[in-house]
C-alpha positions in Angstrom: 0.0 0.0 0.0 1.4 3.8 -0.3 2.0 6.4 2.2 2.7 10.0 0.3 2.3 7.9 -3.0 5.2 5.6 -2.0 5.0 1.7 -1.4 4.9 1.0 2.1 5.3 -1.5 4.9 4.3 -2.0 8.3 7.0 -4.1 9.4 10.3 -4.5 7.8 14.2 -5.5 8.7 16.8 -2.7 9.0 19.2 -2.8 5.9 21.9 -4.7 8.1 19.3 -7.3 9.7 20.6 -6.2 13.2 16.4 -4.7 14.0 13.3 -3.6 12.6 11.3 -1.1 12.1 7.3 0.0 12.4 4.9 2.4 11.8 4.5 4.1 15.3 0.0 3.7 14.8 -0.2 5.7 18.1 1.2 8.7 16.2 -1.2 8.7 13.5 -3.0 10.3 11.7 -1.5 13.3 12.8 2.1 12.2 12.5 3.9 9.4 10.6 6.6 8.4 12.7 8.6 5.1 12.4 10.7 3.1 15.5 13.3 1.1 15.4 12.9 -2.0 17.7 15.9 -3.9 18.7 15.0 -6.3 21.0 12.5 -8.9 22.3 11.9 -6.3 25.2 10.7 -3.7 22.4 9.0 -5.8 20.7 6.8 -6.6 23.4 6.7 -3.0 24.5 5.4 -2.4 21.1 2.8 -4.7 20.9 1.8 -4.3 24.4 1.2 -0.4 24.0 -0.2 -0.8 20.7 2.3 0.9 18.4 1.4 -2.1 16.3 -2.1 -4.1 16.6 -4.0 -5.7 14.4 -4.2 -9.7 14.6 -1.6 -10.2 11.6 0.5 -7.6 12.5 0.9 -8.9 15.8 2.0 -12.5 15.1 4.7 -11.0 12.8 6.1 -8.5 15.1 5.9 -11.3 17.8 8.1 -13.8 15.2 10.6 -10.8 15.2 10.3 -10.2 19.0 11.6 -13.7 19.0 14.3 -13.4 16.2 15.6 -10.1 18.1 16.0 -11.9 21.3 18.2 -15.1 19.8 20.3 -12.6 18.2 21.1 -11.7 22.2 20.3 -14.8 24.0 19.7 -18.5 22.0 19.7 -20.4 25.1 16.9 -22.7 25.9 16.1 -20.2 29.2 16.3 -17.2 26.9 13.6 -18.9 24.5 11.6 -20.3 26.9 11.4 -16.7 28.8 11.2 -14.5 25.4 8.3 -16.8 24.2 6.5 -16.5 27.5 6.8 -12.8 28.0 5.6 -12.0 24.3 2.7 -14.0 24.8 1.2 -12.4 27.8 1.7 -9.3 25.4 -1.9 -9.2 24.8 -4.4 -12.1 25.5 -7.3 -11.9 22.3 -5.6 -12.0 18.9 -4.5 -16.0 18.4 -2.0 -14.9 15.8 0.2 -13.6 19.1 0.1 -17.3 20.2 0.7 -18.8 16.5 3.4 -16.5 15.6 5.2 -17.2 19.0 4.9 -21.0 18.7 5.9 -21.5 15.1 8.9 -19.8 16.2 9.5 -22.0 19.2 8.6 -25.4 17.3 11.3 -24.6 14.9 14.1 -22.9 17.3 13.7 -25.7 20.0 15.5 -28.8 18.6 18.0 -26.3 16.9 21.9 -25.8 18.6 22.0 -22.8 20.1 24.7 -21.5 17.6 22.3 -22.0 14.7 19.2 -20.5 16.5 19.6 -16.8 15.6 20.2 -16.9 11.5 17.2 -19.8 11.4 15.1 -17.3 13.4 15.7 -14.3 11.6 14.8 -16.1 8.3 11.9 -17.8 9.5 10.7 -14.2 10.8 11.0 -12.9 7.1 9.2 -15.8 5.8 6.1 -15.3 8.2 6.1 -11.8 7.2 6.2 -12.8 3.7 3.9 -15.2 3.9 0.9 -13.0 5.6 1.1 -10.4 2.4 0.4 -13.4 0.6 -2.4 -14.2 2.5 -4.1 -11.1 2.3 -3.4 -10.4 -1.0 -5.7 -13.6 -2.0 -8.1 -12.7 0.7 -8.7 -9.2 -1.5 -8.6 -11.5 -4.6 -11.6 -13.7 -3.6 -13.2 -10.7 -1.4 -13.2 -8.3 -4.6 -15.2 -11.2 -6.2 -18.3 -10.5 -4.1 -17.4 -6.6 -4.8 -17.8 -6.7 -7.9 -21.0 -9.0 -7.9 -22.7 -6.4 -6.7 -21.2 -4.0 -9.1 -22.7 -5.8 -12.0 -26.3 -6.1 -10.6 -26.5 -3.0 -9.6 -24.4 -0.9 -12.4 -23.9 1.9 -9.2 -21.5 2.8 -6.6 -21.0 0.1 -3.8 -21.2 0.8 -0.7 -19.2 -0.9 2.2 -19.4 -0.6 5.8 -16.5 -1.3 8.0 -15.6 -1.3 11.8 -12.2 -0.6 13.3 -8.9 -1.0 11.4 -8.5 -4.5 9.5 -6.7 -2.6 6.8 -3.1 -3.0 5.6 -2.0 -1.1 8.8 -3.0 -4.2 10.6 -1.2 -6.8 8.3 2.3 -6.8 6.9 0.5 -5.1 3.7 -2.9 -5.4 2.2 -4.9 -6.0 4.9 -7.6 -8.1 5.2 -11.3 -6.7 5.5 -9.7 -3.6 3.1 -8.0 -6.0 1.0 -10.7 -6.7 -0.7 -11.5 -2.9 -1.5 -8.3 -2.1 -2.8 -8.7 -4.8 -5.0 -11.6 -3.6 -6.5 -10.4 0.0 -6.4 -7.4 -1.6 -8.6 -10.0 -3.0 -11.1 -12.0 0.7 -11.3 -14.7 -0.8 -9.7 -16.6 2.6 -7.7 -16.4 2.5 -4.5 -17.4 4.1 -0.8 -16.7 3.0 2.3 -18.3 4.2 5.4 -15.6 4.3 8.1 -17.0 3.4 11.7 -15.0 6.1 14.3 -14.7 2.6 16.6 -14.6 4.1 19.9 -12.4 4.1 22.4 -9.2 4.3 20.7 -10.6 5.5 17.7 -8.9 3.4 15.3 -11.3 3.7 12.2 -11.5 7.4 12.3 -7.8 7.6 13.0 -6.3 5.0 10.9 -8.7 3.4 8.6 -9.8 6.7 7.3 -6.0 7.4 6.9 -5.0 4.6 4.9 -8.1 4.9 2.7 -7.4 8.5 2.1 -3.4 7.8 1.2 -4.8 5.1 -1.0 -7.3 7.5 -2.5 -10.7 5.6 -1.9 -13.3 7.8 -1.1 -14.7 7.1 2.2 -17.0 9.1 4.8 -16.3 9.0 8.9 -19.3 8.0 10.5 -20.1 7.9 14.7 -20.0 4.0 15.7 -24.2 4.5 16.1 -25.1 5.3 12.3 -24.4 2.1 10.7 -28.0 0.9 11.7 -29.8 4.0 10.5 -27.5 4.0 7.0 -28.6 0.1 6.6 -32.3 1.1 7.1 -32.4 3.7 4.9 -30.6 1.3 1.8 -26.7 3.0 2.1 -24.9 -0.1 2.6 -24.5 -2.9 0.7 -22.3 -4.7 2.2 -20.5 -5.0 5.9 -16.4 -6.3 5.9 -15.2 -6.9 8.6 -11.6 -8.1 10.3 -11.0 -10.2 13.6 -8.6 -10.8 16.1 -9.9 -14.7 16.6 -12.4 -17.0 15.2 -13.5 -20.4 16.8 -13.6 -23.3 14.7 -17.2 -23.5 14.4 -17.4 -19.8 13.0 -17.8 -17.7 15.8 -15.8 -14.1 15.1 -13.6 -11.7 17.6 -13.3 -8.2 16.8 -13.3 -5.1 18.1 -16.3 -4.1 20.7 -19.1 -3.0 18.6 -18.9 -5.7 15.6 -21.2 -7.4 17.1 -24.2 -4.7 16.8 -23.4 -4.2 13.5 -24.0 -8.1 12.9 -27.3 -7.6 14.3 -28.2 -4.1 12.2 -27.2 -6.2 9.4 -29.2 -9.1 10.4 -32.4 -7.4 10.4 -31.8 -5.0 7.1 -30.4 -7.7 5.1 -27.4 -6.8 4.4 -24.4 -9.4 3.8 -22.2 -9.4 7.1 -18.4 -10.6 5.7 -15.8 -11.2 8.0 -12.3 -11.3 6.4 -9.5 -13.7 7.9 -6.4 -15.3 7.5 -6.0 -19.0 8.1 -3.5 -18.5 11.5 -6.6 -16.3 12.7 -8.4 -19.4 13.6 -8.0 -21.3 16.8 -9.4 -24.6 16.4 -8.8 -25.7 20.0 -12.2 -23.5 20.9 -16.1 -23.4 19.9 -18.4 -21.5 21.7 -16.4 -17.8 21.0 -18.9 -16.0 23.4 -17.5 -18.7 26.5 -14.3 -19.5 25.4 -12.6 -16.5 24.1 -10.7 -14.0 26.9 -12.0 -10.7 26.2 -9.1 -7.8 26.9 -10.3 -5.2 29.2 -7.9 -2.3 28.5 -7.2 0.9 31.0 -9.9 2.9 32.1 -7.9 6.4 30.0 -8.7 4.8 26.9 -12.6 6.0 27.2 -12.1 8.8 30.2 -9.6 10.7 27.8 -9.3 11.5 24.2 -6.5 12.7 22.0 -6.6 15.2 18.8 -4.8 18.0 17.0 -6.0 21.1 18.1 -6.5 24.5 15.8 -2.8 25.8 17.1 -1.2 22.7 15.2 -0.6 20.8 18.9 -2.0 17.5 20.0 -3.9 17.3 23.4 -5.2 14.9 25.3 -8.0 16.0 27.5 -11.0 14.2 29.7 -14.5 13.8 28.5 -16.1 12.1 31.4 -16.4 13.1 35.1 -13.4 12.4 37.0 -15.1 9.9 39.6 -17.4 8.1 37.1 -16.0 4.6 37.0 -15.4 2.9 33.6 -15.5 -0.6 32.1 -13.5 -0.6 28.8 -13.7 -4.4 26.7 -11.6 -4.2 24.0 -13.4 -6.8 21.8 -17.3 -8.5 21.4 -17.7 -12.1 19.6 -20.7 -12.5 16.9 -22.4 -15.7 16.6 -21.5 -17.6 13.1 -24.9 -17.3 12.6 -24.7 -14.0 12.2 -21.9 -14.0 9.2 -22.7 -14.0 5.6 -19.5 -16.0 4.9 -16.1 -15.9 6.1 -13.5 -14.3 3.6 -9.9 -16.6 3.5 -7.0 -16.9 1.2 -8.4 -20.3 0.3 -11.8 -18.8 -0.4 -15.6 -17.9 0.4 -16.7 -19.9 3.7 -20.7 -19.1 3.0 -23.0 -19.8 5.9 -20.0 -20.9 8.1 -19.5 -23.6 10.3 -17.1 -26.3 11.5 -17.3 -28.4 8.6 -16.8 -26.1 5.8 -13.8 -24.3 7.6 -12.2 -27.6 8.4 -12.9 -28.7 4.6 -11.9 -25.4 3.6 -8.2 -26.1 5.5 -8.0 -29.7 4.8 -4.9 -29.4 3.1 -3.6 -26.8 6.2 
């Protein structure tokens, strides 16, 4: 994807392979400002603060969080305690634990001599790998993009929540992967962009990347999406996820699941685009099963912005002794979803047996 018309990453080595470097998301839209991260302790600190988040994104920069520590420490102790630390990172997104645990199958039976180059590889090859991935998630996506496009010879328009964009992948993304691969074939296009309160990351970074990419989009409070499917404005819903069971149930961000429901009752098709590690097939029920973050209290009492003098600010919006419960992330039925979006294909009507069939070969 571009940034000031030039190709860019979210994740990439340094030009001597001794770190890497990210896209600072708490700076945007206001700033873009990159970090260099040179060790496991970064790493974490990265993906703990959310300088990078997004599902994807945070199974690669795990991989690397591991790669940067055996270029330190390859001992078993050091891999045993760098694994464990970047997994209590953040508890939702499964890609954290598969990211972390591809790392450690292959590192473990290595000598500790030969554990840093093999790590550093296999990092590049998981990054590598997740474009991939997306990029055929926007393949078959754009399919059911431009199905509508030919029956109804007008403008689509798509409804998204949060930031499942290429910001929250290597590159690509995967619910916007879909529309940039439509915008690439000159299909017409609008996507309303959900504000996705309390960190504000549709309004901040969604409507960023669209607007660098130069899709025309419209920021919308996270309580219109009902009232634009009632009144016929959306024809569609895409959607990301930080964790889907293996019967079909979807994680995202607080919020998704209302718009499920909107969608339910207007009949609009409710898409939920994933990559294949974004599945955890050890779990069913997502509503029982999944841990649901509950982030700091700051995150709703305070909100950031630049102000008319050209400064940011951060100021309170709610009384100071009104107490707060912030969830980071709902879970919608599979009953709910239209069909799943994957690099191997459409899931319609999803449930165990067509994911598993749809991942035989996995």
């Amino acid at each position: 994807m571009k940034v000031n018309g030039q190709p860019q990453r979210t994740i990439w080595p340094t030009a001597d392979n001794t770190a890497v470097e990210i896209i600072d998301q708490t700076k945007l839209p206001h700033e873009f400002v990159t970090v260099r991260l040179e060790s496991m302790r970064d790493a974490e600190r990265a993906i703990r603060d959310m300088q990078v988040r997004g599902a994807p994104l945070i199974g690669v920069t795990a991989a690397y969080g591991v790669a940067l520590s055996m270029r330190h420490h390859a001992s078993d102790a050091a891999l045993r305690a760098s694994c464990d630390m970047l997994l209590a990172a953040r508890p939702t997104a499964v890609n954290l634990r598969w990211g972390v645990e591809r790392m450690r199958a292959l590192l473990a039976p290595l000598a500790v001599e030969q554990r840093a180059d093999a790590a550093w590889h296999q990092a590049a090859v998981i990054a590598e790998e997740d474009v991939q991935i997306n990029r055929a998630i926007g393949l078959h996506g754009c399919d059911l993009i431009r199905a509508i496009y030919q029956r109804t010879k007008s403008t689509v328009n798509i409804l998204t929540h949060c930031n499942a964009g290429w910001l929250a992948t290597v590159d690509w993304g995967t619910a916007l992967a879909p529309i940039y691969a439509a915008i690439a074939e000159n299909i017409p296009l609008h996507v309303w962009v959900d504000e996705t309160r309390p960190r504000n990351q549709g309004a901040s970074l969604t409507a960023w990347e669209l607007g660098q990419h130069g899709v025309a989009h419209t920021v919308i409070v996270d309580n219109a999406g009902g009232h634009l499917m009632q009144h016929g404005l959306v024809d569609m819903v895409i959607v990301g996820t930080d964790r889907v069971t293996a019967r079909g149930d979807v994680c995202n961000k607080i919020g998704t699941y209302l718009k499920a429901l909107a969608a339910r009752d207007n009949g609009v098709p409710f898409y939920v685009a994933l990559p294949s590690p974004t599945i955890d097939w050890t779990l069913q029920d997502g509503v029982q099963e999944i841990p649901i973050e509950e982030r700091a209290a700051a995150e709703v009492t305070h909100i950031s912005g630049l102000a008319d003098d050209g400064k940011i600010y951060t100021v309170r919006v709610t009384p100071p002794d009104s107490p707060v419960a912030n969830y980071g992330f709902d879970v919608t039925p599979a009953r709910l979803v239209t069909a799943l979006i994957t690099e191997r294909g459409v899931v319609h009507a999803p449930d165990e047996a067509k994911l598993r069939a749809a991942f035989a070969a996995s």
